[in-house]
N, CA and C atoms as an extended XYZ file, in Angstrom:
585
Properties=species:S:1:pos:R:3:atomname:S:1:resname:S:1:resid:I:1 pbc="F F F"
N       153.095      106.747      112.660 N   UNK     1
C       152.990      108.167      112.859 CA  UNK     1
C       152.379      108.809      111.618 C   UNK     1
N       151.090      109.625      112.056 N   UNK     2
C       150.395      110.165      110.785 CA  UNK     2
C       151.000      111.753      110.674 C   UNK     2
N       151.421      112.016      109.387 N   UNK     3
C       152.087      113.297      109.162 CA  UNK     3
C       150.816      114.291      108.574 C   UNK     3
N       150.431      115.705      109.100 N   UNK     4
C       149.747      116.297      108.414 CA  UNK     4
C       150.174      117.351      107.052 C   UNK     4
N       149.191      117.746      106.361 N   UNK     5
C       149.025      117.705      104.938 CA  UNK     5
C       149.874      119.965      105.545 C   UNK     5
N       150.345      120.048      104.252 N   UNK     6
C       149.966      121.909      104.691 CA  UNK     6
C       148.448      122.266      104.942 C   UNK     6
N       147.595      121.649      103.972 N   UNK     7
C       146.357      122.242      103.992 CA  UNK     7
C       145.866      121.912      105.349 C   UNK     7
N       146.385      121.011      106.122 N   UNK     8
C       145.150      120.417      107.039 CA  UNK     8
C       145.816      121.749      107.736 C   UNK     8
N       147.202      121.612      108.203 N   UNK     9
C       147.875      122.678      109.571 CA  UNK     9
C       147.158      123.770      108.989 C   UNK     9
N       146.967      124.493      108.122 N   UNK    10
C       146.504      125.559      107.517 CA  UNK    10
C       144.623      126.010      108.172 C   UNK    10
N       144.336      124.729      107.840 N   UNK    11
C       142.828      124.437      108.449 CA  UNK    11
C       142.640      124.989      109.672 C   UNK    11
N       143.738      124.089      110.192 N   UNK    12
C       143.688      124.532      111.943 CA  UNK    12
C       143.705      125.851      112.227 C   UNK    12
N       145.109      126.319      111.684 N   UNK    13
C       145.413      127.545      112.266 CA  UNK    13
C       144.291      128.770      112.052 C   UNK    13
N       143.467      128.439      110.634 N   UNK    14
C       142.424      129.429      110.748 CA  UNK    14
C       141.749      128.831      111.359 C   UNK    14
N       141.070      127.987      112.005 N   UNK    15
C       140.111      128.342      113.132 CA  UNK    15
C       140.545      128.497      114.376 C   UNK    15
N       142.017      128.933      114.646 N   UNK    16
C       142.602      128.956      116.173 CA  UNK    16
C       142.566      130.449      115.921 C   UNK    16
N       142.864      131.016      114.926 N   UNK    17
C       143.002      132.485      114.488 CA  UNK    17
C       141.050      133.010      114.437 C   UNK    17
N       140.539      132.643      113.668 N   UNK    18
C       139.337      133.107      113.474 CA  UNK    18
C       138.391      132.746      114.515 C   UNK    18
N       138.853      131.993      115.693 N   UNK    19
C       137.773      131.870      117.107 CA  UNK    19
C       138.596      132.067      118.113 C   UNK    19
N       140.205      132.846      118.210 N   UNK    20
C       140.257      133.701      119.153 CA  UNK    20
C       139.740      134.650      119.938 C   UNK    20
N       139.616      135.002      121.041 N   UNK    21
C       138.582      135.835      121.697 CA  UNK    21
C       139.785      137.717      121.712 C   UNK    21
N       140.918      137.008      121.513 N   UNK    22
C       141.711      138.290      121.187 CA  UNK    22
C       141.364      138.921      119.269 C   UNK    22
N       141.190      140.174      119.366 N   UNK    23
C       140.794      140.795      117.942 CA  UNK    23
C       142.348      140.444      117.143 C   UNK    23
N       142.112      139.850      116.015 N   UNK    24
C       142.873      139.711      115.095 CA  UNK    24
C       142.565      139.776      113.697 C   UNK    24
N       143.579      140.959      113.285 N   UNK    25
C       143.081      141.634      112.398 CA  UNK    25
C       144.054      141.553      111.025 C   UNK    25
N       143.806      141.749      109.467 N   UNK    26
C       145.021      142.101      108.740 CA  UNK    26
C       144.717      143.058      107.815 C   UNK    26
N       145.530      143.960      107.545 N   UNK    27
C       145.404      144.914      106.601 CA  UNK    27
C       146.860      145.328      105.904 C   UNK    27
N       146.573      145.772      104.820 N   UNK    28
C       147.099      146.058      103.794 CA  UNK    28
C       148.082      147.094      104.642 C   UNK    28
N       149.135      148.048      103.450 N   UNK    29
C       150.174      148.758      104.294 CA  UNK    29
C       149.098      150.181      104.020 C   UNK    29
N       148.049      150.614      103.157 N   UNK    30
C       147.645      151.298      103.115 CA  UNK    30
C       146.159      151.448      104.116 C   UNK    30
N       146.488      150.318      105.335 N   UNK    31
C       145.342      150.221      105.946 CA  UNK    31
C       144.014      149.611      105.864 C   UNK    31
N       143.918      148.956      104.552 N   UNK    32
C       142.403      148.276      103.971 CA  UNK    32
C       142.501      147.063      104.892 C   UNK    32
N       141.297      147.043      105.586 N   UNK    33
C       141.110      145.825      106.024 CA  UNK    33
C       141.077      144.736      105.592 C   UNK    33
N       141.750      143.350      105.093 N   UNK    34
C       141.764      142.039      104.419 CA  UNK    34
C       141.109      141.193      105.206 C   UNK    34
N       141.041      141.093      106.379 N   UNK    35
C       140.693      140.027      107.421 CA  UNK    35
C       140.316      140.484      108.667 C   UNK    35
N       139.531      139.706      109.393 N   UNK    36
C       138.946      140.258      110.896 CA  UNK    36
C       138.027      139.219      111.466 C   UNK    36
N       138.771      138.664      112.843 N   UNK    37
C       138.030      137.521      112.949 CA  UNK    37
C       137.114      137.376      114.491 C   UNK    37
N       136.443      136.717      114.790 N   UNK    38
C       135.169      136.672      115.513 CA  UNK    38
C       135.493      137.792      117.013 C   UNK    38
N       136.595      137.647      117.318 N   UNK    39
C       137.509      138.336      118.451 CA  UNK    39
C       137.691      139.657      118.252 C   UNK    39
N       137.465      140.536      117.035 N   UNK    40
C       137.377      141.513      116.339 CA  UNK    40
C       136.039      141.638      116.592 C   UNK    40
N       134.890      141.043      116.215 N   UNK    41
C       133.542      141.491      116.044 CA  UNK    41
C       133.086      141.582      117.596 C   UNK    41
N       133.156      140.669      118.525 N   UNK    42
C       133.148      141.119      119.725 CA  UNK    42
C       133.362      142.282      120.514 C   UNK    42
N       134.762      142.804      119.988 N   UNK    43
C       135.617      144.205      120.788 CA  UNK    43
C       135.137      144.966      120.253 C   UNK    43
N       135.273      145.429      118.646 N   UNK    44
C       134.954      146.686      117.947 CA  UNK    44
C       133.392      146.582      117.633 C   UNK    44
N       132.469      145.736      117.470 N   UNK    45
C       131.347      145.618      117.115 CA  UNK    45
C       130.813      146.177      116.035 C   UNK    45
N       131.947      146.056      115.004 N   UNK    46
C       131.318      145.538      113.416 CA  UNK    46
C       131.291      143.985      113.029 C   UNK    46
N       130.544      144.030      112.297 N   UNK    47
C       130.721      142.648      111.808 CA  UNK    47
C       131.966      142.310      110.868 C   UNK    47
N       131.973      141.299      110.385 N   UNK    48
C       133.183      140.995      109.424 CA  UNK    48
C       133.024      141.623      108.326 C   UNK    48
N       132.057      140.937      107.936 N   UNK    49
C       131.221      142.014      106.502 CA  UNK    49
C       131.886      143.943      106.713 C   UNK    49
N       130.992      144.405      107.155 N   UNK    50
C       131.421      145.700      107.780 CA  UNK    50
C       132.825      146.051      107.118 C   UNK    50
N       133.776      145.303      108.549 N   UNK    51
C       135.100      145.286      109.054 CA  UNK    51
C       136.111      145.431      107.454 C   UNK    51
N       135.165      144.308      106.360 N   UNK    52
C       136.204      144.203      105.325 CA  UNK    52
C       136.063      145.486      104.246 C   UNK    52
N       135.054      146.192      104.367 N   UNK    53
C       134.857      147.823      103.723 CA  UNK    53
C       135.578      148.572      104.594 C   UNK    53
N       136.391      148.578      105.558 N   UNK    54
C       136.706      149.775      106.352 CA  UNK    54
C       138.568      149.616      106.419 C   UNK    54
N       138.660      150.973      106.305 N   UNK    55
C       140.118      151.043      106.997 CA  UNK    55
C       140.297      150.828      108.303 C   UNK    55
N       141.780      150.616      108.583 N   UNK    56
C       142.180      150.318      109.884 CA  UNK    56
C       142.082      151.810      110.675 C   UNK    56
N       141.676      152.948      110.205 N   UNK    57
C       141.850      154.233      110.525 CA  UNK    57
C       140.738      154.568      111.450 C   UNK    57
N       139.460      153.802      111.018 N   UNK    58
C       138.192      154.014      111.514 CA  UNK    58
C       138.204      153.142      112.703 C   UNK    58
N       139.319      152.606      113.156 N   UNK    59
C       139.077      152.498      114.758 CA  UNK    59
C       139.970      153.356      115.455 C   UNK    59
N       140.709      153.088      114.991 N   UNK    60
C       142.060      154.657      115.575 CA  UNK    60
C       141.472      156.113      116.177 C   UNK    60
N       141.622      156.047      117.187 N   UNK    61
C       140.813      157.488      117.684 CA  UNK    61
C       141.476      159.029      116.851 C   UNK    61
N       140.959      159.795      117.127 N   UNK    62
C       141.495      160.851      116.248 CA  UNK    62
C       143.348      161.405      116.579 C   UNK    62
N       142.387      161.268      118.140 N   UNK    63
C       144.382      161.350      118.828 CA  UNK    63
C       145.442      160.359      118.796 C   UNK    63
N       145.269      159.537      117.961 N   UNK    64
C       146.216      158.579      117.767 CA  UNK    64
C       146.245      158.066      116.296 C   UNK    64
N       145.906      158.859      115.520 N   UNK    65
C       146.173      158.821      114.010 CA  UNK    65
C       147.576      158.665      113.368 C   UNK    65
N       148.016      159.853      114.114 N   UNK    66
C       149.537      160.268      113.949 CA  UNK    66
C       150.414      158.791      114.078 C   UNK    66
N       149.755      158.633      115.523 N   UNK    67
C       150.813      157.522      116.208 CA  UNK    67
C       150.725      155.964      114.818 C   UNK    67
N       149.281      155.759      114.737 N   UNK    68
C       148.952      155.211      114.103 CA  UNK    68
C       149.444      155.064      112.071 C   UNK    68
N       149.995      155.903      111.835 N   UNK    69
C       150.758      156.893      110.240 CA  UNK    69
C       152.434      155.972      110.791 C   UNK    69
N       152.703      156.245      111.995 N   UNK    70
C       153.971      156.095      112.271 CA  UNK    70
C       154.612      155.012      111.906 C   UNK    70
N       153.858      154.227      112.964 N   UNK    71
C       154.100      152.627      112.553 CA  UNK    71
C       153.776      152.327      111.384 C   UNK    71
N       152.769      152.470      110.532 N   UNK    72
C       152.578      151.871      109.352 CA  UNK    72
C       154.046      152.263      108.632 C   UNK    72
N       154.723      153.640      108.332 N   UNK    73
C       155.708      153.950      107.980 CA  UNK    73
C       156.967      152.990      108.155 C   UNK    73
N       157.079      153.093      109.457 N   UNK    74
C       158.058      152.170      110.180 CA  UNK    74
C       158.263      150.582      109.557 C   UNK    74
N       157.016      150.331      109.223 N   UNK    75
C       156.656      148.571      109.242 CA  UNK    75
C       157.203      148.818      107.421 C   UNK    75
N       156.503      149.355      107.065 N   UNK    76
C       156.737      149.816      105.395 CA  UNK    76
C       158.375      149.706      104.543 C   UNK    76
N       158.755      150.477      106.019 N   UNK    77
C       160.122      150.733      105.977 CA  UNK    77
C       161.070      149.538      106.391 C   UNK    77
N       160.888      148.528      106.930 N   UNK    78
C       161.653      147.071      107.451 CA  UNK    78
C       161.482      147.234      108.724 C   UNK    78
N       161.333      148.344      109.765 N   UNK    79
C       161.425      148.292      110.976 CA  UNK    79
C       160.742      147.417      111.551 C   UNK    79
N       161.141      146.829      112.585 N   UNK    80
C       160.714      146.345      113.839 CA  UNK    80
C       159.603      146.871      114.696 C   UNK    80
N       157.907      146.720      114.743 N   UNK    81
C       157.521      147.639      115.763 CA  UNK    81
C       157.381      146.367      117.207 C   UNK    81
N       157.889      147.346      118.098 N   UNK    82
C       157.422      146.256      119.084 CA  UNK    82
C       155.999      146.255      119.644 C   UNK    82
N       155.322      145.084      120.381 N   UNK    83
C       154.146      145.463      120.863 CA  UNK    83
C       153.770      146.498      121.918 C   UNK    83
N       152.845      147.530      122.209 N   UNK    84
C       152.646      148.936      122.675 CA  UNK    84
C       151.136      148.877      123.350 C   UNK    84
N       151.204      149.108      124.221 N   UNK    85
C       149.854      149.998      124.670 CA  UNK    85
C       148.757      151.582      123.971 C   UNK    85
N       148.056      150.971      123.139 N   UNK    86
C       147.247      152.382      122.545 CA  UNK    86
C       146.049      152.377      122.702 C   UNK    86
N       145.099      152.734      122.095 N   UNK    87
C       143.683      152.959      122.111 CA  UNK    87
C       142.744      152.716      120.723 C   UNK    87
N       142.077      152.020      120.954 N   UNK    88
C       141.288      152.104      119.976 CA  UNK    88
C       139.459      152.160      119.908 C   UNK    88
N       139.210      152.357      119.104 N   UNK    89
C       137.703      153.095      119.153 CA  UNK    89
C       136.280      152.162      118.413 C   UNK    89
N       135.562      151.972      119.344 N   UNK    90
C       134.442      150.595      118.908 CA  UNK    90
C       133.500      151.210      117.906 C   UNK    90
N       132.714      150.573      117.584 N   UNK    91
C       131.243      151.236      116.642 CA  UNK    91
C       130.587      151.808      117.162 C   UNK    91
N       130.472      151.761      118.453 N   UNK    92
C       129.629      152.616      119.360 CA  UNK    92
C       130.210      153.819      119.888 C   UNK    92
N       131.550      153.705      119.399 N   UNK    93
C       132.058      155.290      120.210 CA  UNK    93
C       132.635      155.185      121.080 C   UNK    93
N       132.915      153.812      121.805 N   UNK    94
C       133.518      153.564      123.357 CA  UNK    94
C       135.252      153.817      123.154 C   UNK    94
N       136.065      154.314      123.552 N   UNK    95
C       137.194      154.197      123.479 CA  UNK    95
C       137.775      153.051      124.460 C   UNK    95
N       138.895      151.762      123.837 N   UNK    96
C       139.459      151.110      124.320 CA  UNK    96
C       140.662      151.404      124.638 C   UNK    96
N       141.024      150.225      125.471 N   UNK    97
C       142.863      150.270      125.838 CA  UNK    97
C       143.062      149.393      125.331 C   UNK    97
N       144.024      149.600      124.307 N   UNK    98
C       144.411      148.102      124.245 CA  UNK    98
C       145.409      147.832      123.952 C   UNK    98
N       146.481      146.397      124.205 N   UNK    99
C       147.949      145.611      124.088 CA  UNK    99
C       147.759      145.390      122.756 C   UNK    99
N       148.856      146.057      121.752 N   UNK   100
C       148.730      146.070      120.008 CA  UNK   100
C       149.755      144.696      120.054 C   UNK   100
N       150.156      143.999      119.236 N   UNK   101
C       151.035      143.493      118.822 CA  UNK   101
C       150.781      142.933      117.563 C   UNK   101
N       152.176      143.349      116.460 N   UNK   102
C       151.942      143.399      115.378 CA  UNK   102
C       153.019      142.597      114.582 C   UNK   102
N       152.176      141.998      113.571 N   UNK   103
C       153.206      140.656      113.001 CA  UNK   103
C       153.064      141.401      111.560 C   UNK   103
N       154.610      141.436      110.817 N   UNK   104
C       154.629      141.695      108.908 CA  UNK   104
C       154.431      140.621      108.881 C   UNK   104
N       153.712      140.559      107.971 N   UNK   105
C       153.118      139.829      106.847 CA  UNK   105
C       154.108      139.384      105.338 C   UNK   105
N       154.933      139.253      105.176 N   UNK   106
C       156.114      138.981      103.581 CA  UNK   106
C       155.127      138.195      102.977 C   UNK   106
N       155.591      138.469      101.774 N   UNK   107
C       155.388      137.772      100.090 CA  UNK   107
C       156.404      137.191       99.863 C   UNK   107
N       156.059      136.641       98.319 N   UNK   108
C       157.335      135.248       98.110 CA  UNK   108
C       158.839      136.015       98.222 C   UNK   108
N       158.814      137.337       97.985 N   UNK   109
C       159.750      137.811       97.844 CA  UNK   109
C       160.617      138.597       98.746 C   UNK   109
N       160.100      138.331       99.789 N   UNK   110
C       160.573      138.823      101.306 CA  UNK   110
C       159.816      140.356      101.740 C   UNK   110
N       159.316      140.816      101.297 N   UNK   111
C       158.620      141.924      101.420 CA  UNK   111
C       157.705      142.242      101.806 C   UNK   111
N       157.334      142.649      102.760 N   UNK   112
C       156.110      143.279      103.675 CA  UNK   112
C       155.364      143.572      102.893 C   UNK   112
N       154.082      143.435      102.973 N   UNK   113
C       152.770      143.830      101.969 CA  UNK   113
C       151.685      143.508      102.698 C   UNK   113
N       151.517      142.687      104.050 N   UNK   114
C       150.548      143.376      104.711 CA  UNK   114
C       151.004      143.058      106.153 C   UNK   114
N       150.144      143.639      107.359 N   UNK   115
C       150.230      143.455      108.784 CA  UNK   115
C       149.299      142.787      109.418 C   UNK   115
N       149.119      141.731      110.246 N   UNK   116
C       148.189      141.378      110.768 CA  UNK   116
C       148.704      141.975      112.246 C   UNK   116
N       147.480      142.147      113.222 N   UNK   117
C       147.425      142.701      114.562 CA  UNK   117
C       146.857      141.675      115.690 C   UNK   117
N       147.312      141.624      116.955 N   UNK   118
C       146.323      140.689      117.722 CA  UNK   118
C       146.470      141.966      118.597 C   UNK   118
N       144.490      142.104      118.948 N   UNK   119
C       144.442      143.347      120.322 CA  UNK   119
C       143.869      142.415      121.246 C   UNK   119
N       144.663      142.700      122.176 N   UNK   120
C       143.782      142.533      123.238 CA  UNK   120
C       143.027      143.824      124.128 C   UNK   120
N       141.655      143.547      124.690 N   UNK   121
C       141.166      144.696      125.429 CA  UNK   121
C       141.750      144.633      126.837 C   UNK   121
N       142.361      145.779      127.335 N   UNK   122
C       143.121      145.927      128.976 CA  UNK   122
C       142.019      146.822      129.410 C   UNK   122
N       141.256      147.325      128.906 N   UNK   123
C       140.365      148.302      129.580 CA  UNK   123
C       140.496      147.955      131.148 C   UNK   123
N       139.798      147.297      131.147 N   UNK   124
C       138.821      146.767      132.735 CA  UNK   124
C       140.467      146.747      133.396 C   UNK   124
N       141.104      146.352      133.348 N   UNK   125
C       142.677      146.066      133.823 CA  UNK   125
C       143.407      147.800      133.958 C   UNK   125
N       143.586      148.376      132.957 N   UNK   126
C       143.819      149.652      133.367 CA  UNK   126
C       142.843      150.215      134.312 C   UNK   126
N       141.488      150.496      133.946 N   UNK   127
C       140.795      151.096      134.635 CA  UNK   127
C       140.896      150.505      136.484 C   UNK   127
N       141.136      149.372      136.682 N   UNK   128
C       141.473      148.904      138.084 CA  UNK   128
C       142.846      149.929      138.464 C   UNK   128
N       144.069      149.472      138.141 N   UNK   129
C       145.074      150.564      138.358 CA  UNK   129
C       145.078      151.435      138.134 C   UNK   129
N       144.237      152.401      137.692 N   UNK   130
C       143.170      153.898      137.622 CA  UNK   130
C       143.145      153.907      139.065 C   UNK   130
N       142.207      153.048      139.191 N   UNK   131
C       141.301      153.622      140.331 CA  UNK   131
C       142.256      153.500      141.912 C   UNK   131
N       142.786      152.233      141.444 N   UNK   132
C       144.102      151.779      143.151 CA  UNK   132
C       145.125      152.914      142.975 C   UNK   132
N       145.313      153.943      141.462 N   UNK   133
C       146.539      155.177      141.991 CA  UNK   133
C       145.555      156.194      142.798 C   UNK   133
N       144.771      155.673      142.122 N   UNK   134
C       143.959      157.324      142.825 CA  UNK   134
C       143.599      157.301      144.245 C   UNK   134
N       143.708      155.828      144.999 N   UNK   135
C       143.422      155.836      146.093 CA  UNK   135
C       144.652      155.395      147.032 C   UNK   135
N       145.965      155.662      146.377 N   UNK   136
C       146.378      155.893      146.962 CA  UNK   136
C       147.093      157.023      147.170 C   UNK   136
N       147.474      157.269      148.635 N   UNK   137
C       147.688      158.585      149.268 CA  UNK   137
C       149.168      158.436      149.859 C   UNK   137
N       150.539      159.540      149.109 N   UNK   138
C       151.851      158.783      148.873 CA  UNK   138
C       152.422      160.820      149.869 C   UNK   138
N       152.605      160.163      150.985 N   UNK   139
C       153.842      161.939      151.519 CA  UNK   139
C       154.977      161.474      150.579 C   UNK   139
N       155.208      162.685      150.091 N   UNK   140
C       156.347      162.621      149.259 CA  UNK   140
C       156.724      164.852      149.787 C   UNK   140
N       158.398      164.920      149.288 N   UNK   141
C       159.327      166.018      149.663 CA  UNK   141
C       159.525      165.691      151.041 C   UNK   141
N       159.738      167.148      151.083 N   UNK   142
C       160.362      167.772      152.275 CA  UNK   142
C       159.171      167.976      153.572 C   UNK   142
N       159.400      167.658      154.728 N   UNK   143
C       158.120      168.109      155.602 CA  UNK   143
C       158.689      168.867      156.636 C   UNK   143
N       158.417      169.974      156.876 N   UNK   144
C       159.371      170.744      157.941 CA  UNK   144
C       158.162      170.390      159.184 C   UNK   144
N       159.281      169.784      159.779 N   UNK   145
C       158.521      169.325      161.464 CA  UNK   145
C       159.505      170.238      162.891 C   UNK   145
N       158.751      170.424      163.479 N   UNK   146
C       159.362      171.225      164.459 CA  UNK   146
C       160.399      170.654      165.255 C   UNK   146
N       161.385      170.803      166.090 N   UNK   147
C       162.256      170.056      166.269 CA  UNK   147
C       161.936      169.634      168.018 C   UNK   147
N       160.873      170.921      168.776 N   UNK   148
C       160.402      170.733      169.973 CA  UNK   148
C       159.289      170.049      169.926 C   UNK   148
N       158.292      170.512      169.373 N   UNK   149
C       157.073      169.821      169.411 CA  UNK   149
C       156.433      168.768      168.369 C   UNK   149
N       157.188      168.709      167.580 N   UNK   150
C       157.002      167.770      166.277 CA  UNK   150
C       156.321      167.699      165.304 C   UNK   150
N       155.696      169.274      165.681 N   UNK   151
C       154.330      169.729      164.750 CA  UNK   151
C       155.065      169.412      163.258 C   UNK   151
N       153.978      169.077      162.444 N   UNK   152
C       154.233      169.425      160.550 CA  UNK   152
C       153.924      170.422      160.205 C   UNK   152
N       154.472      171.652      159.642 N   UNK   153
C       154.059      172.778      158.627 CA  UNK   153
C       153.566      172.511      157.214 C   UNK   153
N       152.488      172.533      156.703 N   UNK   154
C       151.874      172.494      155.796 CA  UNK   154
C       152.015      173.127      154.734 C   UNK   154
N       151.896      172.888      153.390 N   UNK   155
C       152.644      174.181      152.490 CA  UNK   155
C       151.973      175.909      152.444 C   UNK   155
N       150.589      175.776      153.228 N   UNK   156
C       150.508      176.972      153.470 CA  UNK   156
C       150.828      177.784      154.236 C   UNK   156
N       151.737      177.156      155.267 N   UNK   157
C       152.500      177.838      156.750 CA  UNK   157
C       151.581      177.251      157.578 C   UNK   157
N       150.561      176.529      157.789 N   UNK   158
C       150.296      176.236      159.403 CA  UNK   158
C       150.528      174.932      160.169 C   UNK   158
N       150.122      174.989      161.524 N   UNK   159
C       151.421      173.886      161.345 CA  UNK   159
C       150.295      172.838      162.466 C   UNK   159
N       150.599      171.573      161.911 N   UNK   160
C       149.599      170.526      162.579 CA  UNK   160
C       150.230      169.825      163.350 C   UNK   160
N       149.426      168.337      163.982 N   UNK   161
C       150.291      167.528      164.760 CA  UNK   161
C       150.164      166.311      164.487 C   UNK   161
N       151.866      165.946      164.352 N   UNK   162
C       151.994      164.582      163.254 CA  UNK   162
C       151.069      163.736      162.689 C   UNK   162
N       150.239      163.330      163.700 N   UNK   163
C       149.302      162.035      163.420 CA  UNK   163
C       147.734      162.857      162.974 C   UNK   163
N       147.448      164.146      163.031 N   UNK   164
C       146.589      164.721      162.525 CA  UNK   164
C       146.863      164.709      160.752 C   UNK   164
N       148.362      165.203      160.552 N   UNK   165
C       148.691      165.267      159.218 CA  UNK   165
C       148.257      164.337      158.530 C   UNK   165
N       149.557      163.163      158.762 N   UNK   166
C       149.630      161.944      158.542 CA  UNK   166
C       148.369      161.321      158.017 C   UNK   166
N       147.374      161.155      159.154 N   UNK   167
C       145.851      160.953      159.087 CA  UNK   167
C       145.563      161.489      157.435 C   UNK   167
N       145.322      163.167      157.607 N   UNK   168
C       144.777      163.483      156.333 CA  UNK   168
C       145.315      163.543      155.220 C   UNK   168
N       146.447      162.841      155.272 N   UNK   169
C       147.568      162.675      153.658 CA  UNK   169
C       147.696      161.576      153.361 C   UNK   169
N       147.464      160.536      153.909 N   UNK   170
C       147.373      159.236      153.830 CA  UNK   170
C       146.179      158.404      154.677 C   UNK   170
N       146.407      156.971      154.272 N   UNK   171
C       145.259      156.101      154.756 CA  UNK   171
C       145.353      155.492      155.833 C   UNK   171
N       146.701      156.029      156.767 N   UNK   172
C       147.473      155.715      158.087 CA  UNK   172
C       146.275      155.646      159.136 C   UNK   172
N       145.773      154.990      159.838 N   UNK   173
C       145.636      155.036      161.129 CA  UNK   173
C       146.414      154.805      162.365 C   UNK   173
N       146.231      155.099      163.508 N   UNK   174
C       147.279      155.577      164.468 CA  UNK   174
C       146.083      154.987      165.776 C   UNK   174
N       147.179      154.426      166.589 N   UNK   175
C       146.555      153.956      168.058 CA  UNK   175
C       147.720      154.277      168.799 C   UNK   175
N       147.387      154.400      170.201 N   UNK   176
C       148.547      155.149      170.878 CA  UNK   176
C       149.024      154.239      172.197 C   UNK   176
N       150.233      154.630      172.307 N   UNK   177
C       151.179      153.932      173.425 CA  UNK   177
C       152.114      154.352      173.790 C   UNK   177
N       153.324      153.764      174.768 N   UNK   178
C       154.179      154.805      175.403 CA  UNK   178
C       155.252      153.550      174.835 C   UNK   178
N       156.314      154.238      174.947 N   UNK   179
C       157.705      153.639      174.365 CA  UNK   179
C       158.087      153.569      175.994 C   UNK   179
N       159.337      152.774      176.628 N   UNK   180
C       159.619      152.417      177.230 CA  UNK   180
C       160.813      153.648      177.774 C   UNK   180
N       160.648      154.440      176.927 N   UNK   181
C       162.025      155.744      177.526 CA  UNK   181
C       160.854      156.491      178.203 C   UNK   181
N       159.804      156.771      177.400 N   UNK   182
C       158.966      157.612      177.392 CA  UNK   182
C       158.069      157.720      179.027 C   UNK   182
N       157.988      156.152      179.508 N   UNK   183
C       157.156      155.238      180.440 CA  UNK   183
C       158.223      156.050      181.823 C   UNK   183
N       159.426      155.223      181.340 N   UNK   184
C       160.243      155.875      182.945 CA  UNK   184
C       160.073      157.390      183.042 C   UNK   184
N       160.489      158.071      182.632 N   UNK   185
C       160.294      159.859      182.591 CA  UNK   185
C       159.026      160.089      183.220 C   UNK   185
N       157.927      159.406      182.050 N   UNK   186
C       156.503      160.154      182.730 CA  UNK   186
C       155.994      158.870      184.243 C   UNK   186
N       156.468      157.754      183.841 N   UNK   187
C       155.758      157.561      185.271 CA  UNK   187
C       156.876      156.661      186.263 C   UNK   187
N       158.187      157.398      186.735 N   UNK   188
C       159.145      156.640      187.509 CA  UNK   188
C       158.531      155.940      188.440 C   UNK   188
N       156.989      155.884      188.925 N   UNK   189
C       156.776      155.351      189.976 CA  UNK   189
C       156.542      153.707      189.753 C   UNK   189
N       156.254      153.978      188.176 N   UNK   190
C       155.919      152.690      187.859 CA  UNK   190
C       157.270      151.249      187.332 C   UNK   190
N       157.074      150.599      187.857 N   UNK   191
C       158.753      149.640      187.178 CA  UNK   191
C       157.888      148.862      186.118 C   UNK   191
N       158.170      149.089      184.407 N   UNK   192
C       158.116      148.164      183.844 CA  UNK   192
C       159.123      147.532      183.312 C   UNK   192
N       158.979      145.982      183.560 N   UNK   193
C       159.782      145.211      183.071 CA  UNK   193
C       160.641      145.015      181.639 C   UNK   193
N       161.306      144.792      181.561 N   UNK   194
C       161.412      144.609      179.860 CA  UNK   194
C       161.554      143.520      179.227 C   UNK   194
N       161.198      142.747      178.309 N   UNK   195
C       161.481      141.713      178.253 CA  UNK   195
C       162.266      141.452      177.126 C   UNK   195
């Protein structure tokens, strides 16, 4: 049995880290970028070069600065952040979605001194469940239906008929038939069976 060296496991792990297709990133607690590897240059579209002049701030959209101040605080502070859904912002201006999850970084001395990040992009994944809420069409409250004719009243007072509603509030289609109470009443002449 051949035992490996630290340096070799070390070897590995940076190229499992630095040819991830997820952005993985590390920076300082004051945000300086230290590291950024090929999975990074893909999503945000700086290069590494670039990436290692820039704060972690300059992808952070403006509306999520704050959020972004927080956690660093938090992490600074011993806390725990768990991984979160936020946004972040490419070289081109595109705003992402993306799954944060964030690992401290300790020194010999147990102490946080920097963060590395793995993002993944959900864009294309949110934007699908975007588009499937928006198409769908949900009756929700109260529907005052008539108690003779079964009409629906609408919230502006007028009043429709069920399967007209139905129709235009949802993606319901409707084909029609007689219920078997319904059959004797309207046509006693006829005997259907039941089975």
């Amino acid at each position: 049995m051949q035992f490996e060296t630290n340096e070799s496991v070390l070897r590995r792990l940076a190229v499992v880290l630095k040819d991830s297709n997820d952005a993985i990133t590390v920076h300082d607690l004051q945000g300086n970028i230290m590291a950024w590897n090929r999975g990074a240059e893909k999503m945000y579209g700086y290069t590494e070069a670039e990436a290692l002049e820039m704060n972690i701030e300059q992808i952070v959209p403006p509306d999520r600065k704050e959020e972004s101040i927080k956690y660093l605080e938090r992490i600074s502070s011993g806390d725990i952040v768990e991984s979160f859904e936020t946004f972040r912002l490419t070289k081109n201006g595109k705003i992402l979605d993306v799954w944060l999850v964030i690992t401290c970084l300790k020194n010999d001395f147990g102490f946080t001194d920097a963060i590395a990040t793995t993002e993944r992009d959900i864009t294309d994944i949110k934007n699908e469940i975007r588009r499937k809420e928006s198409e769908v069409n949900i009756l929700r409250g109260l529907l005052p239906i008539c108690a003779s004719c079964k009409q629906i009243r609408d919230d502006k007072g007028y009043w429709h008929q069920i399967e007209n509603y139905i129709r235009d509030h949802s993606e319901a289609k409707f084909t029609h038939g007689i219920c078997p109470e319904c059959a004797k009443e309207l046509y006693p002449e006829v005997n259907l069976k039941q089975k």
